[in-house]
C-alpha positions in Angstrom: -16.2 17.2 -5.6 -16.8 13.6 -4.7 -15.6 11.0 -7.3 -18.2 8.3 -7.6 -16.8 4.9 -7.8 -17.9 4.1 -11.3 -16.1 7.0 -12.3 -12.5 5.7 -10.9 -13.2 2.0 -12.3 -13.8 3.8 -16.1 -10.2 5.5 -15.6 -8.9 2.7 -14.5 -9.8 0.6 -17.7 -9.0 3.2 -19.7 -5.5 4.0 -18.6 -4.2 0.6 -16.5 -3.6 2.9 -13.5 -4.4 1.6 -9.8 -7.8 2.2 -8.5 -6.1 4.9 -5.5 -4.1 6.7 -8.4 -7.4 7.5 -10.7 -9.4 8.5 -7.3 -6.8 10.8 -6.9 -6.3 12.0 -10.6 -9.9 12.6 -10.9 -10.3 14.9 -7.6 -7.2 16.8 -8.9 -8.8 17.4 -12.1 -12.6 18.0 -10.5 -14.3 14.5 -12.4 -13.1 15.5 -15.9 -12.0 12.0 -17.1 -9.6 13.2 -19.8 -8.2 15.8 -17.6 -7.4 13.1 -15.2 -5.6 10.6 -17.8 -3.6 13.3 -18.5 -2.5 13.5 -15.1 -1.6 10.3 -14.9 0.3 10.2 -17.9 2.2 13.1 -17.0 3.0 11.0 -13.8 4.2 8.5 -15.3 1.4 6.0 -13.9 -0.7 5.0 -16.7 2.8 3.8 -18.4 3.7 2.1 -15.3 0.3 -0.1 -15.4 1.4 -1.4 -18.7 4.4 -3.1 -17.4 1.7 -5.0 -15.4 1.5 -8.2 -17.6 5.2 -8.6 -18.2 7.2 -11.1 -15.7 9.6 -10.3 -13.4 11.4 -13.2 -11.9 14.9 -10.8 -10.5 15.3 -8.8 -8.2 16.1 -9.2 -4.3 15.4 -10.3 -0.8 16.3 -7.2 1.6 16.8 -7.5 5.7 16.0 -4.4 8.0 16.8 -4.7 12.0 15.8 -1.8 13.8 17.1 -1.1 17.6 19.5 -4.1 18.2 17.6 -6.3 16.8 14.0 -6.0 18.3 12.3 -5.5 15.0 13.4 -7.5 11.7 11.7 -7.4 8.5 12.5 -9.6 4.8 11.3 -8.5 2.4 11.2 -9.8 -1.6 10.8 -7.7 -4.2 11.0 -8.6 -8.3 12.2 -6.7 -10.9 12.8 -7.9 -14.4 16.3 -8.0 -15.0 19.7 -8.9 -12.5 20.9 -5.5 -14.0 18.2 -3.2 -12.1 18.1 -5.6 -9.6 21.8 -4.0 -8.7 20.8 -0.6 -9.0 21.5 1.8 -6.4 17.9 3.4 -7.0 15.8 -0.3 -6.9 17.8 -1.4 -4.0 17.1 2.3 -2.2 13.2 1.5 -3.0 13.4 -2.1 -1.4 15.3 -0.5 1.6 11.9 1.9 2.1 9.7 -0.7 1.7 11.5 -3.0 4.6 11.6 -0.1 6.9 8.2 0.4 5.8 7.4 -2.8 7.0 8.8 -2.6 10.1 7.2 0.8 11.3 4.0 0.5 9.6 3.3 -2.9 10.4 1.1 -4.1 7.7 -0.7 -7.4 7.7 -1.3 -8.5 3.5 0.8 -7.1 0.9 -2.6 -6.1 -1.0 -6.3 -6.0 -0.3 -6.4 -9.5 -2.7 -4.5 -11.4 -0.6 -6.9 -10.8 2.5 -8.8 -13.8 3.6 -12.8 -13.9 3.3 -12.6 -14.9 6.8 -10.9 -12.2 7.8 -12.7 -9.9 6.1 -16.4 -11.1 7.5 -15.1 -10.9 10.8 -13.8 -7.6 10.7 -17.3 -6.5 9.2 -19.0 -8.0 11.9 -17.1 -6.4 14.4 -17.3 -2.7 12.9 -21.5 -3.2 12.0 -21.7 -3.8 15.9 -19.3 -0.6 17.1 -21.6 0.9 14.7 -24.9 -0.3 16.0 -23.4 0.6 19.6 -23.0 4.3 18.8 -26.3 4.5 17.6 -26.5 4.3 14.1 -29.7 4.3 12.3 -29.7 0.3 10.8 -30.4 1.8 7.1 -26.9 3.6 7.0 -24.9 0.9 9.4 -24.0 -1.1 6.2 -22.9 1.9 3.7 -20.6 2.8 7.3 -19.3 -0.7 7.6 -17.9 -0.7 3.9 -16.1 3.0 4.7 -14.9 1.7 7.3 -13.8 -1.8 5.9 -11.6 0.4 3.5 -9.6 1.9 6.6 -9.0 -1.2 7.5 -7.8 -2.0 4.1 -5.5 1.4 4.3 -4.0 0.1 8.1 -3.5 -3.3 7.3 -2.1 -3.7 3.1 0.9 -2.6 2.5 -0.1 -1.2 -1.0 -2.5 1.1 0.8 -0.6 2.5 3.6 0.5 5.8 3.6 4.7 6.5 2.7 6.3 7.1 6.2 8.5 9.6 4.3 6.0 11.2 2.4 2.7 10.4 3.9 1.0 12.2 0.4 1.4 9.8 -1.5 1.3 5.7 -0.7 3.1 2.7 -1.5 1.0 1.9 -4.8 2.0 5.4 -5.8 5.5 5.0 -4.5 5.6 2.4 -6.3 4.4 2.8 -9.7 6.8 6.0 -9.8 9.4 3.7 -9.6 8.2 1.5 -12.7 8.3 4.5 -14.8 11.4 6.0 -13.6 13.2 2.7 -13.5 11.0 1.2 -16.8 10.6 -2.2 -15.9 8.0 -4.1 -14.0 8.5 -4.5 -10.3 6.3 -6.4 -7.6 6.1 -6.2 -3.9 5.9 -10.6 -3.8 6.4 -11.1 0.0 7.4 -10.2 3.3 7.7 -11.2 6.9 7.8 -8.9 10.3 9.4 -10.4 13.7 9.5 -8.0 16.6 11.0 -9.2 19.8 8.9 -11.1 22.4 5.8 -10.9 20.0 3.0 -12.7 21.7 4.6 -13.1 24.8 3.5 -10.9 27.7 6.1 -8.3 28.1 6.3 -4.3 29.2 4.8 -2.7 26.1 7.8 -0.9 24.4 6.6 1.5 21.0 8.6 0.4 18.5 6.6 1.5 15.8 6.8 4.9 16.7 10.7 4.8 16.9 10.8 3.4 13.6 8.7 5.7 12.0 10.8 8.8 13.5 13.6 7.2 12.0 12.3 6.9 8.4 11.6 10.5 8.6 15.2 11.1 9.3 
């Protein structure tokens, strides 16, 4: 059945959960809002939302280089205290995100950080590929907004599909970390250099290979 936006913004407030997570929960569970908080309990995400407000100043700064060095990827990411920070299981989750990075290329760590600019931009360029194809003008806008969240799901990290488990995404990935580990921990920053980037060069795919490594 289709899940209603008002809908996922109720779970949300009532369980602390992230906005993909209750769309999710509540297509599992066909709308039924308590069947779906359920779910997310038993998931461990509606816990994990309650670490949300706590501060987590640890954690570490991870490097993946991919093929000799043509892509490189640093990444931060905060826990709350030096002991997790040193686990093997936080520092395997930091090692997926990098190589995350570096195959999936993202752009923003979360839809937030996205400028307006940006954003206006891209919605004028998708309301004129839609008027191109033909579109009827009353429906060009609703189009533009579905679109403008595929853009969202391409370019923020939060929203991008797992390269090892392309189910579930990085918000999700994420959250079952909080609750497995049991503190807070934040994506804060990254940065992506591939080789000759914005030079003109013969056009190699390296996000392909990185991707069929991840999958390894």
């Amino acid at each position: 059945m289709a899940i209603n936006a008002a809908d996922v913004k109720t779970l949300r407030e009532r369980t602390g959960a992230g906005m993909l997570d209750c769309k999710k929960a509540l297509e599992e569970a066909n709308g039924d809002m308590t069947k779906a908080a359920e779910l997310l309990r038993e998931k461990g995400l509606a816990a994990a939302a309650k670490k949300g407000d706590r501060v987590a100043t640890e954690g570490i700064v991870e490097s993946y280089i991919h093929g000799g060095g043509r892509i490189g990827v640093l990444v931060e990411v905060n826990c709350e205290t030096d002991f997790v920070a040193k686990t093997d299981q936080f520092r395997a989750f930091v090692k997926d995100i990098a190589m995350q990075i570096a195959a999936a290329n993202p752009k923003y760590v979360a839809r937030e950080e996205v400028p307006q600019s940006d954003l206006d931009k891209e919605r004028e360029i998708l309301r004129n590929q839609a008027l191109n194809e033909g579109k009827p003008e009353k429906i060009v806008d609703k189009m533009v907004e579905g679109r403008i969240n595929k853009f969202y799901e391409e370019n923020c990290l939060m929203e991008q599909a797992f390269v090892k488990d392309p189910d579930k995404s990085i918000t999700t990935l994420l959250n079952e970390k909080i609750a497995a580990i049991g503190e807070k921990i934040s994506i804060r920053r990254f940065a992506r250099f591939e080789l000759g980037e914005g030079l003109e060069k013969k056009v190699d795919n390296f996000v392909e290979e990185v991707m069929a490594q991840a999958k390894l």
